[in-house]
Each structure stands twice: as structure tokens, then as C-alpha cells.
N, C-alpha and C positions, 0 to 999 in steps of 0.2 A: 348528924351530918358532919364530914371531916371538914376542916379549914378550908382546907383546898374547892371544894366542892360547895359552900358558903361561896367563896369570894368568886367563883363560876356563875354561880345561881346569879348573884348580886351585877354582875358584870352583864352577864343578858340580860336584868331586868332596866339595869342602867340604859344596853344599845337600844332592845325595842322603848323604855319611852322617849328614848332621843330619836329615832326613828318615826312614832307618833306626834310628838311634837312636831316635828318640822312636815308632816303632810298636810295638806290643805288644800282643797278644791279652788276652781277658779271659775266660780259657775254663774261668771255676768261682766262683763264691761266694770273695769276699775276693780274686781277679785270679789272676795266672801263677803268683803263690807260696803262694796262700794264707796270707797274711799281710798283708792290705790294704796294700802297696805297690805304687810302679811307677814305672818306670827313665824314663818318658816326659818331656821336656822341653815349655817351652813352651805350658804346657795355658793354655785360660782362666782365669782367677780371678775373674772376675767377670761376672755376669748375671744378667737378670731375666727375666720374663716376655717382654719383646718388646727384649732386648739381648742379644746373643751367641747366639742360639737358630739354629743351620742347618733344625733341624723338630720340629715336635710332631705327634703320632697319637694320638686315640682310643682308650682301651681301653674293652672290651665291659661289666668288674666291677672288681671292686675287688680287689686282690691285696696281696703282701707280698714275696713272691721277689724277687729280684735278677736284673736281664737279667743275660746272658752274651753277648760278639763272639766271631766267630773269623773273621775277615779284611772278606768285607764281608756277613756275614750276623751278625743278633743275634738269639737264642732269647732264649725267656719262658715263663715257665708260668702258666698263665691257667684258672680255675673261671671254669663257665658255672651259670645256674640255682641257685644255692648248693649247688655240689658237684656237683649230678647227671652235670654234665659236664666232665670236666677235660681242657686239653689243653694242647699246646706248641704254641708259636707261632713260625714263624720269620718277620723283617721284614731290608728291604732297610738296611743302614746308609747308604745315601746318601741316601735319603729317607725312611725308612718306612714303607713299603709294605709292607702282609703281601704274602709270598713263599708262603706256607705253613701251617694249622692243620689237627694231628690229634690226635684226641679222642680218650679212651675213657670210657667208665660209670662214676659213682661214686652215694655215697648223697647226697641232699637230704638227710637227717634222721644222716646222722654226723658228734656233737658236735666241735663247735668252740668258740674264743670267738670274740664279733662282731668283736674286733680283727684276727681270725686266720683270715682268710678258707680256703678249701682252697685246694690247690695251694700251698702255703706255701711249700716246698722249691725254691730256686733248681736249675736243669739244671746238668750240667758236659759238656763236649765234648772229645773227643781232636783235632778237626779233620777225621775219619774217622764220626765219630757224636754222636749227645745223647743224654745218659741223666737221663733223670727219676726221680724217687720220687713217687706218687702217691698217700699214704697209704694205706686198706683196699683203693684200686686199682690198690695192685700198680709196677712199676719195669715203663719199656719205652723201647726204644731206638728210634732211629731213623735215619737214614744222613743224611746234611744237604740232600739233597732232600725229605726227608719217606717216607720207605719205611720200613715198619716193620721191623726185623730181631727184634725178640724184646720178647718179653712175661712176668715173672716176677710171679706171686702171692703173697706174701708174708701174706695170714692178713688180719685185721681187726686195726686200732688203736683201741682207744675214748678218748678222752681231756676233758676239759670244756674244755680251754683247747686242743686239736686236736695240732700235731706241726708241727716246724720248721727241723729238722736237715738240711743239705743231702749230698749223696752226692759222694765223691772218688772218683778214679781213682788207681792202684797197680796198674804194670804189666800184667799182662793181668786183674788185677782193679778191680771199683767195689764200694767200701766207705761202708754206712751204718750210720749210730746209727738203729735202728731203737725208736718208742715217742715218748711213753710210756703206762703207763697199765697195763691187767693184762697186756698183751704186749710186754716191752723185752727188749732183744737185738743187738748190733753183728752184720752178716753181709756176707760178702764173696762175689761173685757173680761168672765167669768174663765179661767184659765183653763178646765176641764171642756167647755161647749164651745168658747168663742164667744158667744153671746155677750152683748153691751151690758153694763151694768150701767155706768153715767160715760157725763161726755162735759165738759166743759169747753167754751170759745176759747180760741185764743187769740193772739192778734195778726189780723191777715195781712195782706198789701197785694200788690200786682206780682207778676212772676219775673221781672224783668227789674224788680225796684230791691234795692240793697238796704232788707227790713227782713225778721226773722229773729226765730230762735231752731238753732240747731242742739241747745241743754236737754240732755238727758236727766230724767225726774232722779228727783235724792230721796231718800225717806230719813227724817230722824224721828227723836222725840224727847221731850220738853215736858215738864209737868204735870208728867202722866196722860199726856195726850201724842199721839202721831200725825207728825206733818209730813207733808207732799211738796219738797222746794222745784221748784221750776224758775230759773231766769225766763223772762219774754222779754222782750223791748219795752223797756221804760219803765220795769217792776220786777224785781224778785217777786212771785207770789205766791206764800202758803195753802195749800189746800186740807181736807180732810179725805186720808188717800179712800177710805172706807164710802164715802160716800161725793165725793167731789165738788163739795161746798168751799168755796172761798171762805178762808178764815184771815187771813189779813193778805197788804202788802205795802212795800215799801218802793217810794220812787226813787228812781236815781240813773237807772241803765238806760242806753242810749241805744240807736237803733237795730244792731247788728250782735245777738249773743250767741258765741259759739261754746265756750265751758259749760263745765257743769259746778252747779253751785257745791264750796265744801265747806262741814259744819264743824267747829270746835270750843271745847269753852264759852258752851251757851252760845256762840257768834255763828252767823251763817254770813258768808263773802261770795258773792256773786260777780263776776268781771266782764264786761262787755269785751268786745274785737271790735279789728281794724280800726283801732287808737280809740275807742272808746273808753267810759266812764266805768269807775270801779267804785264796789261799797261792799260796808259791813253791817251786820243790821243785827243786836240784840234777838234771840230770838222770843217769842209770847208776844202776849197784846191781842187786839181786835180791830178787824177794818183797816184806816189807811193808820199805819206807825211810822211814818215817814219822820215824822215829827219826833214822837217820843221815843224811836228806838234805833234810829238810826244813827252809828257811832261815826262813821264818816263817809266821805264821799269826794273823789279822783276831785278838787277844783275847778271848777268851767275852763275852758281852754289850755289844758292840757291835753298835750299828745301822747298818749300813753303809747306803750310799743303795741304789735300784734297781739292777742290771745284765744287760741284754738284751743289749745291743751286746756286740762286741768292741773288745779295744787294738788297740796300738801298743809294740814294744821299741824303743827306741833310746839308745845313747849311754850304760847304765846307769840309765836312765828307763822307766815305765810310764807308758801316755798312754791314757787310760779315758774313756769314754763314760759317764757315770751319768746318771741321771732326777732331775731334769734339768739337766743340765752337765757338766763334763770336769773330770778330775782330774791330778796330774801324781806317780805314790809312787816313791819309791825304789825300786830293784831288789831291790836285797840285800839293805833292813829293812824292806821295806814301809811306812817313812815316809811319808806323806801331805804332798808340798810346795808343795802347793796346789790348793783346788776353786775351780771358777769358774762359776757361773749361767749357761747360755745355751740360746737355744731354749726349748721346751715339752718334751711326750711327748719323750725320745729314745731312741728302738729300736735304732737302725739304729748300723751299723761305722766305726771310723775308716778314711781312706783318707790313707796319706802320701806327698806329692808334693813334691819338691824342699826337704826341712825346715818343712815345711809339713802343718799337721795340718786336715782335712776331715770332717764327718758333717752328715747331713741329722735337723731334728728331724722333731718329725709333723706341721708344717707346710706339708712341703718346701722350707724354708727351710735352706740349706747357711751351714755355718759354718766361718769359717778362723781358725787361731791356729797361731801360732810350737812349732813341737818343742822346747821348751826349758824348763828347771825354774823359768822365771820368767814368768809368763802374761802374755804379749800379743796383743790380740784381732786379726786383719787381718782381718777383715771379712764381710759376711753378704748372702749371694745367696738375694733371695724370688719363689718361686714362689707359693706363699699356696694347694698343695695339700694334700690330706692323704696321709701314706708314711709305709711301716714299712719299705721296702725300703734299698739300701744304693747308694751312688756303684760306678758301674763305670766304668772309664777303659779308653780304647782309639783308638791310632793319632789323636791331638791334640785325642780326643773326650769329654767327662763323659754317661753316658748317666744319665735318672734316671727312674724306675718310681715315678709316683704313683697314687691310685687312678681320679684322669681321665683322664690322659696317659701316652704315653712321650714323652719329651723329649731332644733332641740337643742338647749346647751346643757351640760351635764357634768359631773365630774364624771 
């Protein structure tokens, strides 16, 4: 082989695995790890309404879910009517073009709050199927043509502020925080039939009383065992997602959890809302570890700010999303090493990209700053819509679900 033709060869093998590198599915609420990361190089950083945009689509309502890709199709969950009708949507990711909507029945008149439209719950997809939660309408699946394979009822949720929890997958199971409201309960469903496999309580209240968990289940694992983290009110607590046995928990959280619990360096941190109590908890042990493994915990009367959104672990740092701004606490003492004002409403999850920390307020406005215990702002992408939903990244693309639009940013 001549020079020339070597350093050809070498040159395409360089672009496609740079090209491989940076693809990746976003096939759940929080991306591949659930833990709002992602390996992808290269992404945009910057854009506006008519910079960086490869396309924008119409939506029909107004939502709050998180699209989900898996190669070159992207699901959504989309209420028609205010609830009557909810369905999944799948769209082309090279242009946006629905591909696909199937609906089923829901109530018009099953409370919500107005922030919280139905169909709240982001899909998650195996790449073989989408599985939704549909609150009183039940969890159903679909094949990624759109063919229904199964349909599971799950009972009525009442709740005043509605339900927000999204559903993982675990082996041949899909696991949701089911609730809240007089019916809560985590329940794990055989992902091919629908069929229950377990169900464990969770903790109920009235529909009308400001109690609840909206955390969506985490999975890690720990000494060779896999855990099932769920925030509820007044406990982090561990499951075994295989079978739904309680394996420990930890008190601390106060009545109202909206986050989802994130794990790093052996720590799992779980953060209550609406100024509630925050904690970090050693992960292992047996039964209640409140005691021996809990590294700290937000002091009694403290007013914490808001927290919806989810973090970020990194480097021995917590990287937090609160109403309205970002926060940077220590790991292991729960120091607070600095808050920073940014944005409006902020609902919605951080997403870390390349040391680089991202969340949209409720303006649709994205915001960028430095992963680092020293706040530095790199800058703000306005769309000037309004969104509760969260950054989904996929194959060199930021996707973003606000209540006019879906939106593709792109180089």
C-alpha cells in the first residue's frame, strides 16, 4: 500500500471510530445510564432558535416527559384533550416527521396540577419495544412499529399535583414508582406479557395532602449484589429489583420527594422538595442503616430551596438543580460550596457532557456551567418556550420537548 493510500485508510478509520464514539441511544429518562450522562463527543453548545437547529415539529399539547431515541426513531408521550387521550408518539429523528401515534382512553376530569399535564411519565425502550405508564390508564407496550403487544391496568391514581415517575427496565422486568396519592406502591411487570411479577407498598396519603414520591427507581450495584433505590417520604429505600424484597433503608427525607436518587462513590443522595430534608447514605448494610451508614443529613429546620430536578455525581461533588439555580455540596459532608441564580422555574435534570454541566429552565432556555466546585457560567441557549421536560442527547443531537415544539439541535 502507497503512503498516500495508508494515511487515507488510517484517516477513515480515525472519522468512523470518532463517529462511533460519539453515538449513543437515549433509551430512558436521564439517557443509557440513567444518570444524566453521556459518552458522546462533539455535541453543539450553542443555539437558538434559528442557529444550530437541523428541525423543529409541532406538538398537538402541552407535555412534560422526556423524548427518548433509539437509533433513528424518537418516542414521546403526548395527552390529547386534557387526558381523555393519551398516547405515544414515535417521530423520524432525521426530520420529524410522526412515524407513528397510538392512543388509549384516559379521564378528562383525573386531577392534575396545571404544571403537570397527563402523560407526565417519560417511555423507555429496549430497542425491541416502548413501554409507557399511563397513570389510571394503565402501562402498555408497543413493538417500535407501533403494534401493541400488551396492555396492563394498574388500578386508579388520584393525586392533585398528578404523577411523574418514569418506568425502568430490569432484565426481563419494567419497574415503576407507582402513586402518589391513596394508591402508592413500586411494582415490577414481566416486560414481554405485562404480567406482575411483585409489588411492594409504598407510602400512601390522601389525594388532596402534600405527601408523595414522584422518584423515579435507580438501579445500581454494590458488592456484587443489585439495588432498586427509590426516594419515598421519610426513607431512601433499597430493594432487590429481581425480586422486591426490602433490603434496607435509611431515614431522613421529609414528606414531599420529587428527584430521583443519584449514586456515586459508593454514596447514594436522595433530596426531598418544597425545602425539604436532604441525605447521603453509604451504600450496603441490612434493614434500617439510618444509624450506621448514613453520612449526613440537610439539619432540622433548615429551608432548603425547591428540588424537582435531578443531579449530577462527580469527582467527590454534587451538582444540583434547585428553584431557581444550581448548587455545587460536598459529597461526603453535605457542604454547600456554592449556589448560583440561573434561569427561572427549574424542573427539569442536569445533563453532563464532556465536564460540562446542562439543564433547561421553564423557559426553555439551556444553561451551561463548568463541573467544578468553583462556579463558572459558559453560557445560555434561548428558545424563549415554556418546558418542564429534560435535555435528551443522542448520536451528535440535543433533542428538547417544549410545550410548542420538539426541537433537534445539530451541527
Amino acid at each position: 500500500m502507497s503512503r498516500s493510500r495508508l494515511i487515507l485508510a488510517l484517516l477513515v478509520l480515525v472519522s468512523l471510530g470518532s463517529s462511533f464514539a460519539r453515538a449513543e441511544n437515549w433509551p430512558a429518562w436521564r439517557g443509557p445510564r440513567a444518570d444524566g450522562t453521556t459518552s458522546e463527543k462533539d455535541l453543539p453548545l450553542k443555539w437558538s432558535a434559528t442557529e444550530n437547529i437541523k428541525w423543529k415539529v409541532p406538538l398537538p399539547a402541552p407535555g412534560n416527559s422526556t423524548p427518548i431515541v433509539w437509533e433513528n426513531k424518537i418516542f414521546l408521550t403526548q395527552a390529547l384533550e386534557k387526558g381523555a387521550r393519551r398516547t405515544v408518539m414515535c417521530l423520524a429523528r432525521s426530520d420529524g416527521r410522526t412515524l407513528w401515534t397510538k392512543e388509549i382512553p384516559g379521564r378528562a376530569d383525573e386531577p392534575t396540577h396545571n404544571t403537570n399535564p397527563q402523560s407526565a411519565s417519560s417511555p423507555v425502550t429496549d430497542g425491541q419495544a416502548v413501554y409507557a405508564w399511563q397513570g389510571s390508564s394503565g402501562v402498555v407496550a408497543y413493538d417500535l412499529d407501533g403494534k401493541e403487544l400488551w396492555k396492563r391496568d394498574l388500578g386508579t391514581f388520584t393525586h392533585i399535583w398528578g404523577y411523574g415517575s418514569s418506568p425502568i427496565l430490569y432484565g426481563d422486568l419494567l419497574i415503576l414508582n407507582c402513586g402518589p396519592g391513596e394508591r402508592a406502591f413500586v411494582v415490577a411487570l414481566n416486560r414481554k406479557t405485562g404480567e406482575q411479577v411483585w409489588q411492594m407498598a409504598g407510602v400512601t396519603g390522601k389525594a388532596e395532602q402534600f405527601l408523595g414520591s414522584w422518584s423515579s427507581p435507580y438501579l445500581t450495584r454494590h458488592q456484587d449484589r443489585d439495588l432498586l433505590l427509590i426516594g419515598q417520604p421519610h426513607a431512601l429505600v433499597a430493594y432487590d429489583p429481581a425480586k422486591g424484597t426490602e433490603l434496607w433503608r435509611c431515614r431522613g427525607l421529609t414528606d414531599l420527594v420529587y428527584s430521583t436518587t443519584i449514586v456515586g462513590e459508593g454514596v447514594a443522595v436522595s433530596m426531598s422538595g418544597y425545602h425539604g430534608r436532604a441525605m447521603a447514605v453509604k451504600l450496603g448494610g441490612e434493614g434500617d442503616v439510618t444509624d450506621s451508614h448514613r453520612l449526613w443529613l440537610t439539619p432540622e429546620g433548615t429551608k432548603e430551596q425547591q428540588r424537582i430536578g435531578s443531579g449530577v455525581i462527580l469527582d467527590g461533588h454534587i451538582y444540583m438543580v434547585n428553584e431557581p439555580g444550581v448548587e455545587c455540596i460536598k459529597l461526603t459532608t453535605g457542604e454547600s460550596l456554592w449556589k448560583q441564580r440561573l434561569g427561572t422555574r427549574n424542573w427539569t435534570s442536569l445533563v453532563l457532557v464532556e465536564g460540562k454541566l446542562m439543564f433547561l429552565d421553564g423557559q426553555g432556555n439551556t444553561h451551561l456551567f463548568a463541573a467544578k466546585p468553583v462556579f463558572e457560567e459558559l453560557g445560555e441557549n434561548k428558545l424563549n418556550e415554556t418546558t418542564n421536560g429534560s435535555l435528551a442527547i443522542s448520536n451528535g443531537n440535543v433533542f428538547i420537548r417544549t410545550y410548542q415544539h420538539l426541537w433537534c439541535v445539530g451541527k
